[in-house]
N, C-alpha and C positions, 0 to 999 in steps of 0.2 A: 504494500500500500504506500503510496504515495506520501512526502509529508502533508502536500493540500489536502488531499483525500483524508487522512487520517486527522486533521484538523477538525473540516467537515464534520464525521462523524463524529468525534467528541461536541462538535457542537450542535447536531441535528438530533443523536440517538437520543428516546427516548428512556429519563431514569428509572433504574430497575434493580433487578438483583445485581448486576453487577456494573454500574456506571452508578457513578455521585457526582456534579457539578457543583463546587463552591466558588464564593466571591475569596479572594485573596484579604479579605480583614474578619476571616474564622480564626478563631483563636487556636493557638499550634494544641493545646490540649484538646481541643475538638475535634481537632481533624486524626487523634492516634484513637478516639471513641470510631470512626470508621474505619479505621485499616484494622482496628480491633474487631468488627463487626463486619469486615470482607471475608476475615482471617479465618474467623470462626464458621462460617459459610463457605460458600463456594468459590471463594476471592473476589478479584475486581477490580474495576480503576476508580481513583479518589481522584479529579482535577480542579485544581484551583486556578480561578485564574478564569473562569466562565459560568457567566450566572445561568439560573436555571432555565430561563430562558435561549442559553445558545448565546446572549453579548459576550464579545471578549473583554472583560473590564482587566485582563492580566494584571500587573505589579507595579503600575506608572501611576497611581492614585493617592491622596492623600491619607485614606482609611486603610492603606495595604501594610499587613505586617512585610518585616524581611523574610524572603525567599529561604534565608538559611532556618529560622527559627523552628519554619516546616520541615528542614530537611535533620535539624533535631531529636523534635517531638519524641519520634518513637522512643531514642533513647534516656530521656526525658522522665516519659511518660508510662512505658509500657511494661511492666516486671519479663517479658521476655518479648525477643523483636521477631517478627513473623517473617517470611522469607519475603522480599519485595524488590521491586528494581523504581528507581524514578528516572526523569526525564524532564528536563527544561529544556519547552521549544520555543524558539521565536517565532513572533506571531505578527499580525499588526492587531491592535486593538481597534473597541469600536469608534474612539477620537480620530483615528486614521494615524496612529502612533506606533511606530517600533515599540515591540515589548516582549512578554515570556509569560508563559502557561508553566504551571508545574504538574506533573504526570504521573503518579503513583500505582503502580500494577502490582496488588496485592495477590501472593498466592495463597490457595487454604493451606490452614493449617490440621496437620492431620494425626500430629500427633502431642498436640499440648492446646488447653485451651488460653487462648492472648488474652490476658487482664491487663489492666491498667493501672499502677501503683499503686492505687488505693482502693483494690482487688475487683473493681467495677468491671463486668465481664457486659461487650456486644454482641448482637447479632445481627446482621444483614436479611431482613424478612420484606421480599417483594422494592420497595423505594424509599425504606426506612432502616435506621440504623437502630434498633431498640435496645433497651440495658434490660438485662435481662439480673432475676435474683435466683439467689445460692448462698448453697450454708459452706 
């Protein structure tokens, strides 16, 4: 796939079990509650950087955290890190601005379930990331 084409679809495909669109000013603990709740399901891509709608608002905004704080998070955030690759592409945004998408490809995890420090376990159910309880 193409990198246009692959753009495209992160900005066309409808959210689901495995696609999440955020704006780039989610807080970086928010965004390890999804790759926790990819993790624990079937995987996924997490992209920041494209609102739900498909605009590219990428990382040129006043509201945008830094790009590294995401690239963090997990470590951060997660009592253990789930297998994952990222990806920062240029893009133009929707101002007609040079910019960057970040791209997170969670794999499931298949054999530990990924909590979050403060032992809060996700799950990925249909286009929601839900916190699930456990003793």
């Amino acid at each position: 796939m193409t990198n246009s084409k692959y753009i495209e679809y992160l900005k066309t495909e409808i959210e689901g079990q495995l696609l999440e669109r955020k704006r780039a000013s989610i807080s970086p603990k928010d965004v390890t509650q999804y790759i926790s709740s990819f993790a624990n399901a079937e995987g996924g891509k997490l992209v920041i950087g494209i609102e739900d709608n498909g605009e590219i608002s990428g990382f040129n905004h006043a509201k945008a955290k830094n790009k590294e704080l995401y690239l963090e998070a997990p470590y951060e955030h997660l009592n253990r890190i789930p297998r994952y690759t990222h990806q920062l592409i240029d893009v133009m945004n929707h101002n007609g601005i040079m910019d960057q998408i970040l791209v997170f490809d969670i794999e499931p995890s298949y054999d530990a379930i990924i909590t979050l420090k403060d032992d809060s376990v996700y799950l990925r159910i249909n286009d929601k990331s839900r916190k699930l309880t456990h003793n």
